[in-house]
C-alpha positions as CSV (number, residue, x, y, z in Angstrom):
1,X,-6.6,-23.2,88.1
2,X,-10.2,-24.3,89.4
3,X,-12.4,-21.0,88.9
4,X,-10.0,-19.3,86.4
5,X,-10.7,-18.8,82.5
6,X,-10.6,-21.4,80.3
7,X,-8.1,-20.7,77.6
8,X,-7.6,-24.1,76.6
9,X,-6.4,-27.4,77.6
10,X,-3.4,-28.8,78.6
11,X,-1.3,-31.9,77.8
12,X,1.2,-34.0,80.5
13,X,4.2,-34.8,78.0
14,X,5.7,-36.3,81.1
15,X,5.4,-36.2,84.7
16,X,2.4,-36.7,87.0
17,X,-0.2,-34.4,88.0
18,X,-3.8,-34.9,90.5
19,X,-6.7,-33.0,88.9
20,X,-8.4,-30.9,92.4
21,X,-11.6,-29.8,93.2
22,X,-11.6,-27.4,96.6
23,X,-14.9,-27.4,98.7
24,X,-15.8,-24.0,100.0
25,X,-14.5,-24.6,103.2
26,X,-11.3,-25.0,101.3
27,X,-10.7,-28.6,101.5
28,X,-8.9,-30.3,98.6
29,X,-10.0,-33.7,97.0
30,X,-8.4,-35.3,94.4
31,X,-10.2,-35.8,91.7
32,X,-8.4,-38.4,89.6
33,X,-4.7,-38.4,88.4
34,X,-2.9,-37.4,85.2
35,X,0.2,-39.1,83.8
36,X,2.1,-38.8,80.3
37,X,0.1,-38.5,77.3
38,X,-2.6,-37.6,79.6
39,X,-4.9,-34.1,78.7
40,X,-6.1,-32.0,82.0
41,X,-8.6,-29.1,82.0
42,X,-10.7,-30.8,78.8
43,X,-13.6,-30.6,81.1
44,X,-13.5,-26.7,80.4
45,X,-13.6,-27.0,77.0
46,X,-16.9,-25.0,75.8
47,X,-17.4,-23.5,79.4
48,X,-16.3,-20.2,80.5
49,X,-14.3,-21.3,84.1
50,X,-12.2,-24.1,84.8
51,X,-14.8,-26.4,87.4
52,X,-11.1,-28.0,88.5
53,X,-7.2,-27.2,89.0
54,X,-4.3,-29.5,88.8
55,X,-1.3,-30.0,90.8
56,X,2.1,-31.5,89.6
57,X,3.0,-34.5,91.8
58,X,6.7,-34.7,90.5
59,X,8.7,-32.9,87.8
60,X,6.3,-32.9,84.7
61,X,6.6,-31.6,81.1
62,X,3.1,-29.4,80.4
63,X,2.4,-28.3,77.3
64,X,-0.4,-26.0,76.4
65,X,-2.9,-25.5,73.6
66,X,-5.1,-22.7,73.1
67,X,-8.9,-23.3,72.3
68,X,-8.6,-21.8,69.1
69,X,-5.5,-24.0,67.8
70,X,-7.4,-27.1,70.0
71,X,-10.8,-26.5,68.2
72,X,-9.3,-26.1,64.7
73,X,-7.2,-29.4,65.5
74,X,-10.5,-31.5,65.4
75,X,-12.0,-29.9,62.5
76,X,-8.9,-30.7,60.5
77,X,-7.9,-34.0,61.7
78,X,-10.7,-36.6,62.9
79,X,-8.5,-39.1,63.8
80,X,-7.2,-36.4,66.6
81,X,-10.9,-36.0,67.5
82,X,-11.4,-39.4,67.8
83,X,-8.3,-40.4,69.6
84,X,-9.3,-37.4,72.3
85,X,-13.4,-39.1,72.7
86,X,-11.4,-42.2,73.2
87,X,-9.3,-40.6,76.1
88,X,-12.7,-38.9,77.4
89,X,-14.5,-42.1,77.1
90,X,-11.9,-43.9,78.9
91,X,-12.3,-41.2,82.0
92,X,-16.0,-41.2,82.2
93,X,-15.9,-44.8,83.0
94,X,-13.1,-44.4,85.3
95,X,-14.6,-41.3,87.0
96,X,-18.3,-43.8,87.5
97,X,-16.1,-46.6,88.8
98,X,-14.6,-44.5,91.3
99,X,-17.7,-42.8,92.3
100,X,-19.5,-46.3,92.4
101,X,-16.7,-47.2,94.9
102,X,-17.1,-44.2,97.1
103,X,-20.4,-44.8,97.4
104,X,-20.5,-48.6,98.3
105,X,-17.0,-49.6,100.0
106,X,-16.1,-48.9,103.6
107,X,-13.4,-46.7,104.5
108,X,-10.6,-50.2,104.3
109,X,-11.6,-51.0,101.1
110,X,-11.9,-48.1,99.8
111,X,-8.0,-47.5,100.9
112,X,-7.3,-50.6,99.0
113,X,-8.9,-49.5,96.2
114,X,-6.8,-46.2,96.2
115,X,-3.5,-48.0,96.4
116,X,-4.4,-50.1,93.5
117,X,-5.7,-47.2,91.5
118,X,-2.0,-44.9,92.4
119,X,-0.8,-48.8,91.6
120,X,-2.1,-49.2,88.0
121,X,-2.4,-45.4,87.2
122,X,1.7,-44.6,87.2
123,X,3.9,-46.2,89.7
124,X,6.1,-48.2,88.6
125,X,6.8,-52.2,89.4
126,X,9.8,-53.0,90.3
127,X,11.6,-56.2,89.7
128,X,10.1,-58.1,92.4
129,X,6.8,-56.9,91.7
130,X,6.5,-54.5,94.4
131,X,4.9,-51.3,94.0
132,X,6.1,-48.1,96.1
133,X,3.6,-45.1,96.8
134,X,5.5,-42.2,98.3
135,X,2.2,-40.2,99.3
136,X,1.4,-38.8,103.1
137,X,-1.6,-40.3,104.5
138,X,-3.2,-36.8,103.8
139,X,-2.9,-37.2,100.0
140,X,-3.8,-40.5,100.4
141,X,-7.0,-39.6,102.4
142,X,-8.0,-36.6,99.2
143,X,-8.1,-39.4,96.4
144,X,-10.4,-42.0,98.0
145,X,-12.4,-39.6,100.1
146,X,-11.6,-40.5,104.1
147,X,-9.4,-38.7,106.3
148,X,-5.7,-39.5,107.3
149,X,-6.1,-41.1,110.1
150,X,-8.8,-43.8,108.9
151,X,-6.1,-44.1,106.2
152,X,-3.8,-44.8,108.6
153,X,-5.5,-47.3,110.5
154,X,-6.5,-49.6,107.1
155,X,-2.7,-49.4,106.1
156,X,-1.8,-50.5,109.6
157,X,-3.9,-53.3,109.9
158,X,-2.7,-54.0,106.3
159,X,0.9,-53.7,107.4
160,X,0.0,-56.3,110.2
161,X,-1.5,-58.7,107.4
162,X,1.8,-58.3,105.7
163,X,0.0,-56.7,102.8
164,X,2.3,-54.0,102.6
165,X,5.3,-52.6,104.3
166,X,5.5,-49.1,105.2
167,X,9.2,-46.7,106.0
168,X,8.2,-43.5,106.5
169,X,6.6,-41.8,104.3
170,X,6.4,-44.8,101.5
171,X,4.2,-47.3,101.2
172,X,5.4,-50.5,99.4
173,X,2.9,-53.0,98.2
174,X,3.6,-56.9,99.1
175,X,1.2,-58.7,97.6
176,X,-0.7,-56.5,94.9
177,X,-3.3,-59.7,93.7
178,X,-4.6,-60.2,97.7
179,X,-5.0,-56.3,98.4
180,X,-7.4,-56.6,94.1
181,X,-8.6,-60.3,95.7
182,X,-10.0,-57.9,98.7
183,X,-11.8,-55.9,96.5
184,X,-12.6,-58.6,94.1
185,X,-16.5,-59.1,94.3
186,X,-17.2,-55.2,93.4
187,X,-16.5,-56.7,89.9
188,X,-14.2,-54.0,89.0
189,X,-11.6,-54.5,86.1
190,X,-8.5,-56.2,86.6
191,X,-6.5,-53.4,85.4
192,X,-7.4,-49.7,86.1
C-alpha cells in the first residue's frame, strides 16, 4: 500500500494488477499496469515507504519476497540481478514514453494511446483480431490522465468511425492498426 513500509517486493505469478498513486485530494491515477511475471513495489526497494499501491484488476496469484531473501537473491545469483535491471530497464522506458505522451497528445489521442497500451499490455486477441477492454470510462480516464467524460466523448466519435464497438461496459477494438496509424507520427514502438 502507497505510504506503508516497505518490506519487500512483490511478484504477479498470474493475474493483473494497476500500480496507483493517490493525490492528496485523494484522486487515483494509474500508474502503469502489472501482468504475470511482472514485479510491483521494486520502486521501494532501498526506501523506507512505498511512493505507490497496487490494485488487482482480476483474480491474480501474488507472491511475496522479503528484502532480506530479495537482497540475498542478487548477491547470490547475477543472472537474477540481471534479469530484474532488464525488467526495470524495460519500465523506465515505458514509464518516459507514457509521460512523453501525456505531455504532447490531446485528450483523443491520448485515449487511443491508452487502448493500445491495455491492448498490448494483457488483453487478449481473439480469433478475429479483436481486442475487448472491459474497463469503466473512469479507469479508463486514471491511466491516460483525462476524465470520464472526455473519455467518453473520444471513444464515441471512435465508435462513429467504426474504430471500435462498445456494449456496455466493454470496449471492443475493430481495427487495432488505424487506432496505432492515428498515433503513428509520435514515433512510438510498434509494440508496447
Amino acid at each position: 500500500m502507497e505510504g506503508s513500509l516497505v518490506m519487500g517486493a512483490y511478484f504477479v505469478r498470474k493475474g493483473k494488477v494497476k500500480v496507483i498513486s493517490s493525490s492528496l485530494d485523494g484522486k487515483e491515477h494509474t500508474v502503469r499496469l502489472a501482468w504475470d511475471g511482472h514485479m510491483i513495489g521494486h520502486t521501494g526497494i532501498g526506501m523506507e515507504t512505498y511512493s505507490i499501491g497496487a490494485v488487482t484488476l482480476a483474480e491474480s496469484q501474488i507472491c511475496f519476497i522479503d528484502s532480506q531473501a530479495l537482497f540475498e537473491a542478487f548477491m547470490e545469483n547475477p543472472r537474477f540481478t540481471f534479469e530484474v535491471m532488464r525488467f526495470y530497464s524495460r519500465e523506465l522506458r515505458k514509464s518516459e514514453i507514457r509521460a512523453k505522451c501525456f505531455a504532447l497528445m490531446n485528450n483523443e489521442e491520448k485515449v487511443i494511446f491508452g487502448l493500445i497500451y491495455l491492448s498490448d499490455s494483457f488483453l487478449p486477441h481473439r480469433d478475429d483480431n479483436q481486442v475487448e477492454i472491459n474497463l469503466s470510462r473512469q479507469e479508463i480516464a486514471q491511466i491516460v490522465g483525462t476524465n470520464p467524460d472526455q473519455v467518453s466523448r473520444v471513444l464515441s466519435s471512435l465508435k462513429k468511425n467504426r474504430l471500435i464497438y462498445t456494449k456496455e461496459r466493454c470496449i471492443y477494438l475493430l481495427d487495432l492498426a488505424k487506432l496505432k496509424e492515428a498515433i503513428s507520427h509520435y514515433a512510438f514502438p510498434t509494440h508496447y
